[in-house]
C-alpha positions in Angstrom: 163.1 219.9 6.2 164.9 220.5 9.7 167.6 218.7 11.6 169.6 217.6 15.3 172.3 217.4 18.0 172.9 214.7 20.5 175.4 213.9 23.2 175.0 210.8 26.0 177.5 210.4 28.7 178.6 206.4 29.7 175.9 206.5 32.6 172.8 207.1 30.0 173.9 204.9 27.7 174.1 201.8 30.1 170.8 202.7 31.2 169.2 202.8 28.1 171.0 199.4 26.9 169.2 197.9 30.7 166.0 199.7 29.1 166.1 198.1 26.3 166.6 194.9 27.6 163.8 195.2 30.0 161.5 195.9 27.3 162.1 193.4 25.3 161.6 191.1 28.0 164.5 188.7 26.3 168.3 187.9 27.6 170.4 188.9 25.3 173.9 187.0 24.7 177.4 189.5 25.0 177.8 189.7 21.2 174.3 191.0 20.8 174.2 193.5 23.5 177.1 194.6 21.3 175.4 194.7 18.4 172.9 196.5 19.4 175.1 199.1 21.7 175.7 200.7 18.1 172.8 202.5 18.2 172.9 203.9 21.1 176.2 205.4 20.4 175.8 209.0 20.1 177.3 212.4 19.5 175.9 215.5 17.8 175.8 214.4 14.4 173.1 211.9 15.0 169.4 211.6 14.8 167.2 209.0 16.7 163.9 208.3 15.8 161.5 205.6 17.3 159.3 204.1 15.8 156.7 200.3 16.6 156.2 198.9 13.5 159.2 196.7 12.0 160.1 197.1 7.7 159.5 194.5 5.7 160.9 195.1 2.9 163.3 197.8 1.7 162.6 197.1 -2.3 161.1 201.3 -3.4 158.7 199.9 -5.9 157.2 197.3 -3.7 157.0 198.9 -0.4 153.5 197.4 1.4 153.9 198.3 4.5 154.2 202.1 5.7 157.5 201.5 7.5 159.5 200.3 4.4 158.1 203.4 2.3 158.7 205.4 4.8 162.7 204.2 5.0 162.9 204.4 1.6 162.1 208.1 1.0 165.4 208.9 3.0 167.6 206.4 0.3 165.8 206.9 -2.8 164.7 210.7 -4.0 161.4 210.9 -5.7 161.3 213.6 -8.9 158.8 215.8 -6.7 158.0 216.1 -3.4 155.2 218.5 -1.6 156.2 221.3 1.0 152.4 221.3 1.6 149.3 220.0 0.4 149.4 219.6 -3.9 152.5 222.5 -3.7 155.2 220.4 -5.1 159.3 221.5 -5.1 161.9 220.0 -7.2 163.9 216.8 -5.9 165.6 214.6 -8.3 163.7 216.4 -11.1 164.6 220.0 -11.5 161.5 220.2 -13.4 158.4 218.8 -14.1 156.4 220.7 -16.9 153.3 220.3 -19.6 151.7 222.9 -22.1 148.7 220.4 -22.7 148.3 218.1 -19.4 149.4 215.1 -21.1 152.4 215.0 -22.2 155.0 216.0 -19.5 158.7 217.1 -20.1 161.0 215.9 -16.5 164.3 217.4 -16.0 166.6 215.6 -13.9 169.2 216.8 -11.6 172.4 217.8 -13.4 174.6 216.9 -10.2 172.4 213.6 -9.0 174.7 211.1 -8.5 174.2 207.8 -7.4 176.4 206.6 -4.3 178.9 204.8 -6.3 179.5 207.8 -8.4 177.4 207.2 -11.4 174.9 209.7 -12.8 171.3 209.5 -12.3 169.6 209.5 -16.2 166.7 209.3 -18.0 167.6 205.8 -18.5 167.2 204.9 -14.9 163.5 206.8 -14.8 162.4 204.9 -17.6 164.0 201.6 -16.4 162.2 201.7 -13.5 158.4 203.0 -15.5 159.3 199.8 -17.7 159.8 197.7 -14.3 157.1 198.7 -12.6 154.5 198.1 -15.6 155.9 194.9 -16.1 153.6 191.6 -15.8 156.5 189.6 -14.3 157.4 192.3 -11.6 155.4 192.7 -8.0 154.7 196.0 -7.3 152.8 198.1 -4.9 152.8 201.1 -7.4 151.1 200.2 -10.4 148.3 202.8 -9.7 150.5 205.4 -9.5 151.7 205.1 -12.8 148.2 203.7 -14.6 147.6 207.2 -15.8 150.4 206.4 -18.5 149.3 205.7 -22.4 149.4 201.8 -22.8 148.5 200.6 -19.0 145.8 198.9 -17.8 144.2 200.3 -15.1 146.4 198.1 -13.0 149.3 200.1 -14.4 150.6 197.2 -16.0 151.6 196.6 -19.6 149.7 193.5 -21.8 151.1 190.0 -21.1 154.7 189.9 -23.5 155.4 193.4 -23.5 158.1 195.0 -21.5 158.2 198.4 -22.4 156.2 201.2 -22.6 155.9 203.2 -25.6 154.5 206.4 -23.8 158.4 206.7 -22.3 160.9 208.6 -24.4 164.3 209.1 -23.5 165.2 212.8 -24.7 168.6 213.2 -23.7 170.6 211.7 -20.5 168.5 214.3 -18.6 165.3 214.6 -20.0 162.8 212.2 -20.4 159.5 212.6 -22.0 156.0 211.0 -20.6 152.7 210.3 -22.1 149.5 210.1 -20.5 146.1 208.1 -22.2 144.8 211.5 -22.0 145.0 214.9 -20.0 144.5 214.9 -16.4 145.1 217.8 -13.9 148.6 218.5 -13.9 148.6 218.1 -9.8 147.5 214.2 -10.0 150.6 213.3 -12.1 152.9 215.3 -10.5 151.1 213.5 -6.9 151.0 210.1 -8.3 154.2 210.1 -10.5 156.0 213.3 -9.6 156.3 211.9 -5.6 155.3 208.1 -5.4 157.8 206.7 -7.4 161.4 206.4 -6.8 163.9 205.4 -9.5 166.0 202.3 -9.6 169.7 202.2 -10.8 169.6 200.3 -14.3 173.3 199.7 -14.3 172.9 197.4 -11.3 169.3 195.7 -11.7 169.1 195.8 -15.5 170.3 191.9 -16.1 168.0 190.5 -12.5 165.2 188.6 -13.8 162.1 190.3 -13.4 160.2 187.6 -11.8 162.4 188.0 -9.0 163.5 191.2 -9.0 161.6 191.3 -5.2 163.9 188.4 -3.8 167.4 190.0 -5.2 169.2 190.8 -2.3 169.6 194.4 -3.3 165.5 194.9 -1.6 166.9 193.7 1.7 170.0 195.5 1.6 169.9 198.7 -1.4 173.7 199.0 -1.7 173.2 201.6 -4.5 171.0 204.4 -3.6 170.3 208.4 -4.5 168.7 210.0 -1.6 170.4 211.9 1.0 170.9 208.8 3.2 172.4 206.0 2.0 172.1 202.0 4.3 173.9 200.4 6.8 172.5 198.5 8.2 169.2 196.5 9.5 169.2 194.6 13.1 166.2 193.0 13.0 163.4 194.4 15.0 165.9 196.6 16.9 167.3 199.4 14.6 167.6 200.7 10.8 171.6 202.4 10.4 171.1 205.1 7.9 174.6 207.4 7.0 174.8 210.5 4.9 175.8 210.4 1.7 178.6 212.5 1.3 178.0 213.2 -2.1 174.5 214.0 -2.1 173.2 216.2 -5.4 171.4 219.4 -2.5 174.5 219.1 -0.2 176.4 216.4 1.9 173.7 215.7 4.9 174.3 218.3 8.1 173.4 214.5 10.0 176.4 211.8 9.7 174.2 208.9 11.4 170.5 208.3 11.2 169.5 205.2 13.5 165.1 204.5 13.3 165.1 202.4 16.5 162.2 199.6 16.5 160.4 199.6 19.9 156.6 198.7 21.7 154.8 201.6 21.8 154.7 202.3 25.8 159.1 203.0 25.6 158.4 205.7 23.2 157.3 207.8 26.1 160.5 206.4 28.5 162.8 206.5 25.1 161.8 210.3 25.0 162.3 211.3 28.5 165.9 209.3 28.6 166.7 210.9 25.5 167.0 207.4 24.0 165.3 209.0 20.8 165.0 212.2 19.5 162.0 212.1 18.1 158.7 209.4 17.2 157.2 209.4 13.6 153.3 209.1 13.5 151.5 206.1 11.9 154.4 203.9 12.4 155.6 205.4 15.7 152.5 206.2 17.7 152.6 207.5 21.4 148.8 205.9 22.8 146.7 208.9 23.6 146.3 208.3 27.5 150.1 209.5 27.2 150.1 212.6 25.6 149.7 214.4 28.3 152.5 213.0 30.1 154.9 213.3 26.7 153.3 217.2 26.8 154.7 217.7 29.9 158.5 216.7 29.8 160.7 219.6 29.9 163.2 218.2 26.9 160.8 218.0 24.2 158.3 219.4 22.3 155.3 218.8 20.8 153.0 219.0 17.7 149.6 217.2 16.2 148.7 218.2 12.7 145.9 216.8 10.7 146.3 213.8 8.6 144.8 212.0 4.8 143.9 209.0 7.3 140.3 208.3 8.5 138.2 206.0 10.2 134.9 205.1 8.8 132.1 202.7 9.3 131.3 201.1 6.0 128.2 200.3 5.6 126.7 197.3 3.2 123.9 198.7 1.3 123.3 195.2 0.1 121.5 194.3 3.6 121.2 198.3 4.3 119.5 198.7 1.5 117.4 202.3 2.4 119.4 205.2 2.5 117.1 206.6 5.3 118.8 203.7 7.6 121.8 204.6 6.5 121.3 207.9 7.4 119.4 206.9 10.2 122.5 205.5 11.8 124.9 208.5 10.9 122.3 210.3 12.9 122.8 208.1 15.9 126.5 207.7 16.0 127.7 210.7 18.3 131.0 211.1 16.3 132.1 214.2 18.4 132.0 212.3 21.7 134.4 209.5 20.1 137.0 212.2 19.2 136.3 214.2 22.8 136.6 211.1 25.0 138.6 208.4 23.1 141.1 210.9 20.9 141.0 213.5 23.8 140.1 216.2 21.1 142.8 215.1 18.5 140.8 214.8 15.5 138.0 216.2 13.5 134.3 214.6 12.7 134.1 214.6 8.8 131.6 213.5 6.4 133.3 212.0 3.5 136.7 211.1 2.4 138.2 214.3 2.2 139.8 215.7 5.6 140.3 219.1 6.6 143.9 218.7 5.2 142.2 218.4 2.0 141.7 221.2 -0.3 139.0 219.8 -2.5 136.6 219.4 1.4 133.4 221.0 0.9 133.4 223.0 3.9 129.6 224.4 2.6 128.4 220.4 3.5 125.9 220.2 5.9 127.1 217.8 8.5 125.0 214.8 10.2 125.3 216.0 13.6 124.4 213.6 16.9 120.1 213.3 17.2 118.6 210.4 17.9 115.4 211.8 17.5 115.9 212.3 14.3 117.6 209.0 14.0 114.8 206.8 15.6 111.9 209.0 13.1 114.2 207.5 10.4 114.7 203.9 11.4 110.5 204.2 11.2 110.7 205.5 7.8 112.6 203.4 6.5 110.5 200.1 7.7 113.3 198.5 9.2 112.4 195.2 11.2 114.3 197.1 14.9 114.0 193.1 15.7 116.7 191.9 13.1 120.2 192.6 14.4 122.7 194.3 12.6 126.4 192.7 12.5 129.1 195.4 13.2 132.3 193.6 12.4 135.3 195.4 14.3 139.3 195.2 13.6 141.5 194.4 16.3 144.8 195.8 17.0 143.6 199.7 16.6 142.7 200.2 20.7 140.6 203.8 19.5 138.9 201.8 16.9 138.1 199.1 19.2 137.0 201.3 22.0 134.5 203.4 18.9 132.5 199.9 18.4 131.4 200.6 22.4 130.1 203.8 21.6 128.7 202.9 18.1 127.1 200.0 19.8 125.6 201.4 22.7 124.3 205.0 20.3 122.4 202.1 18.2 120.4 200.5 20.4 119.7 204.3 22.3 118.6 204.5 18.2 116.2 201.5 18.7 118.5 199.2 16.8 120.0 195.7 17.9 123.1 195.5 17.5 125.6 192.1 16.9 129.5 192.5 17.7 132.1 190.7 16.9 136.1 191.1 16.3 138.6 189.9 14.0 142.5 190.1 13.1 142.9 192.4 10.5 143.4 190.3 7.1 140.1 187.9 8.6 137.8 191.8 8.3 139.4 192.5 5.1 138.2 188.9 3.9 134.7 189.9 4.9 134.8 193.1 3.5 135.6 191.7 0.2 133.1 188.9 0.6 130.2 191.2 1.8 129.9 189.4 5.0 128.5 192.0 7.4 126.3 195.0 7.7 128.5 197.2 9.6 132.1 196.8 9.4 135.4 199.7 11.0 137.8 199.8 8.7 140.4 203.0 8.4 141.4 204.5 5.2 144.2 206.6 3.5 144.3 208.3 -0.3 146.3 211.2 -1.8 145.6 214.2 -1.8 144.3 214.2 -5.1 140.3 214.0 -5.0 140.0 210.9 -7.0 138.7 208.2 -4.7 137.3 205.8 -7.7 139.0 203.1 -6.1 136.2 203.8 -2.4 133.1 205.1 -4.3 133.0 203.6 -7.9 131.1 201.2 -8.3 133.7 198.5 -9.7 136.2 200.5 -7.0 138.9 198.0 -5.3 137.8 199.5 -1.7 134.0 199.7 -2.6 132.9 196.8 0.5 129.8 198.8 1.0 128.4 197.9 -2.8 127.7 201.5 -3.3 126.3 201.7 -7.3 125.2 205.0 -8.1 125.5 206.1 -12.2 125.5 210.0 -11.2 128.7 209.3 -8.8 130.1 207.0 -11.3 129.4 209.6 -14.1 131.4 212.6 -11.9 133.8 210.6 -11.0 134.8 209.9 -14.2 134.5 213.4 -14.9 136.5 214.9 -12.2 139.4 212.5 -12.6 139.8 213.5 -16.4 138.8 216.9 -15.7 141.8 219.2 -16.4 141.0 222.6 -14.7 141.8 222.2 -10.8 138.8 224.7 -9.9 136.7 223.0 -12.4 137.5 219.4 -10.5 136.8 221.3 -7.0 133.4 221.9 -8.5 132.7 218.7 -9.3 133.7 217.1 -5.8 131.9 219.5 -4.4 128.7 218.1 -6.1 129.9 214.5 -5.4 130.1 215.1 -1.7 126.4 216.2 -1.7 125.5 213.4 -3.4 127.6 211.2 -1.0 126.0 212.9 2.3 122.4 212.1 0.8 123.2 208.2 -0.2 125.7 207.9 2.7 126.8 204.9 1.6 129.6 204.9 4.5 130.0 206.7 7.5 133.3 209.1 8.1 133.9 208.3 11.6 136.7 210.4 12.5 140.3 211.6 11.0 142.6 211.4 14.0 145.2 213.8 14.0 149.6 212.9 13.6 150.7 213.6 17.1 154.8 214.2 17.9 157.4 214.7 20.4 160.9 216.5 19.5 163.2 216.7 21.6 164.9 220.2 22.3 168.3 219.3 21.2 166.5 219.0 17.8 167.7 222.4 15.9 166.1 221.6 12.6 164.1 219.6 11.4 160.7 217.2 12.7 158.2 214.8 11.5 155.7 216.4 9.1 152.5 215.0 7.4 153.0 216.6 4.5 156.6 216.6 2.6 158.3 214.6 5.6 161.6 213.9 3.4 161.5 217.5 2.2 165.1 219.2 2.9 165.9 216.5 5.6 169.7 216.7 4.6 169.6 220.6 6.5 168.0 218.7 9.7 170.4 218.8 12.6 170.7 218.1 16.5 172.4 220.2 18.9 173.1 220.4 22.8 173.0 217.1 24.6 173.0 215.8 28.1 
């Protein structure tokens, strides 16, 4: 990863503290403009990034919200991470090897550290496993480590037991892992090899697991590995991040990190003050109707890069119940329009779950292009009462998303369909997903990078809203996720597609793309969509104002 320089004279600084306070439309009290002033405090050994959505917890094995993961990754070093899509490098693991894709062989660090001197070991990884598996313990990544011998599929051990046979401790350095059978090399060193960051045994080992979340070590991790180590966290206005001087690659080229917690319109004045150095996508989005304006300021720089994310329209093929309907309305939803008009051509129309980030996308798919013709001879087909109305339930709080519905809407009825809206909060559509309450329902999406998406298309799948049962997806599904052989796998997911585009149990709406401003005093380093945390102790900032 890359890196920064920064300088603000006494002028700028007031300014942005009056910005700030405008923004927050609050009066702040003497001692908390004095707080705050902290981060604004600048020279070239510090990085500003903005960003809208607020952590919630800092705890690396129970991180639900993309913020706290994200702040994580610069404390807490996973044992892989990918410099591009499924090419992984060494991090805390030097390596990460198999000769028969199921047992695997990890090599830690010989200089990781953790900040109060102690060495990382094989004790910590398999503390941490042994946590996360754990019945008492709330987690977030239990799926990534289900693939282990002895887990349910909820990656958690039977009620009484605490440890997991399939972890063996080798030496202080080497530790040993089992899967319940062998899987493509990639998806473990994915799922394992970058999800998971370890814990420090020596300070958690005597918490009670039941409450390992509440200990104040997830507020405040005191003890950390990564090339960042916490300050501190004012709430809702900034994350204080120093380098760890110590650090196992190098003492950071960065003394300061501060992630400054703003609305989404100040990105675009933080950028052009120079308040931040740079936004981070999905948790630090600029709104569309302001890229141009962000394109066109002399101090920074931009990029957009595809993303894992998409939007779909989930479709329930409980009420939906022909597939010529629900191809029917994939024929009448102009999907290139949404991405033309609304995303102002930053993102791609896909069919499927697989983006063009993916490498498993079958790029030989026919795509469902925009006919309405075609759509309306369908609708007839199918026998379809056009007199019954179909609910589209819509999200709020996603203006693109919200602004799709129109279009969806309006396409529908051009279709011959009636068509019934109506809007929700987010947890109130996720209650009607789960409870089949709709025929249409927006709801965007995010896997690995690893094919397997059991969990959307399997018929007992956590995400499957849509009630999608076919035994021939089921079948390859299970097939592809045990299958071994990565070209063998692409095969089969190329055959799963097809069978996906002819069911079309949900509609792929739209992936939108991750787009970025850097400012110019940035020298190396920026956000990425892939491998973000990669190197991010060689970013650095230069010049100032």
């Amino acid at each position: 990863m890359k890196a920064y320089k920064y300088l603000i004279n006494a002028i700028v600084i007031l300014s942005l503290l009056l910005l700030v306070a405008c923004s927050n439309e609050t009066t702040k009290t003497t001692d908390e403009n004095k707080n705050n002033s902290s981060a604004e405090k600048s020279n070239d050994k510090t990085l500003f990034i903005g960003v809208t959505n607020a952590p919630i917890l800092l705890n690396p094995i129970n991180t639900a919200d993309t913020t706290s993961t994200w702040l994580v990754s610069f404390m807490f070093g996973s044992l892989l991470e990918m410099d591009g899509p499924l090419s992984f490098v060494p991090v805390l693991a030097d390596s990460f090897e198999t000769t028969d894709n199921q047992t695997f062989t990890i090599k830690l660090n010989e200089k990781a550290n953790w900040t109060d001197g102690k060495p990382v070991t094989a004790e910590d990884v398999a503390f941490t496993f042994n946590l996360i598996a754990n019945p008492k313990v709330e987690t977030t990544d239990g799926a990534y480590i289900a693939s282990l011998d002895g887990l349910g599929e909820n990656g958690k051990l039977p009620e009484g037991q605490t440890e997991l046979s399939s972890v063996k401790i080798i030496d202080e350095k080497t530790i040993e892992i089992k899967t319940k059978q062998p899987f493509d090399a990639n998806m473990i060193k994915e799922q394992i090899g970058t999800k998971i960051q370890v814990l420090p045994k020596h300070v958690l080992k005597d918490v009670d697991p039941a409450k390992l979340s509440q200990h104040p070590f997830m507020q405040k991790p005191n003890v950390s590995n990564g090339p960042f180590q916490f300050v501190q966290y004012k709430k809702d206005q900034y994350v204080e991040l120093a380098g760890n001087p110590d650090y196992y690659f190098g003492k950071p080229e960065l003394e300061k990190i501060f992630v400054k917690i703003m609305p989404g319109p100040n990105l675009v004045a933080q950028l052009q003050t120079g308040g931040i150095h740079m936004n981070t996508p999905l948790i630090g989005n600029i709104a569309i109707q302001d890229y141009e304006t962000v394109k066109g300021l002399a101090n920074v720089r931009t990029k957009n890069e595809g993303s894992v994310a998409f939007q779909t329209m989930i479709m329930n093929n409980e009420t939906i119940k022909d597939s010529k309907l629900r191809k029917a309305i994939a024929y009448a939803v102009d999907r290139q329009l949404i991405v033309d008009k609304l995303l102002k051509g930053y993102g791609d129309v896909i069919d499927g779950p697989y983006t063009p980030v993916s490498p498993f996308l079958n790029k030989d798919l026919k795509q469902f292009s925009y006919d309405t013709e075609k759509a309306k001879q369908l609708i007839k087909e199918s026998g379809w009462d056009v007199n019954k109305p179909l609910r589209l339930v819509v999200p709020i709080g996603n203006k693109v998303r919200e602004q799709s519905a129109s279009i969806i809407e309006q396409n529908l009825q051009e279709a011959g369909l009636k068509v019934e809206v109506t809007t929700y909060d987010f947890p109130t559509v996720t209650q009607k997903a789960k409870a089949g309450d709709f025929d249409l329902l927006l709801y965007g999406l995010k896997f690995t990078l690893d094919p397997d998406v059991t969990t959307l298309y399997g018929s007992k799948g956590t995400y499957n809203y849509m009630n999608y049962d076919n035994p021939k997806s089921d079948e390859l599904l299970e097939k592809g996720k045990n299958e071994t052989d990565p070209d063998k796998r692409k095969v089969i997911y190329n055959e799963l597609q097809e069978i996906w585009n002819e069911d079309m149990p949900i509609l792929t709406l739209y992936s939108d793309h991750e787009f970025s401003a850097i400012s110019n005093d940035v020298v190396v380093g920026e956000p990425k969509a892939i491998g973000y945390h990669y190197n991010i102790h060689q970013w650095s900032v230069g010049g100032g104002h």
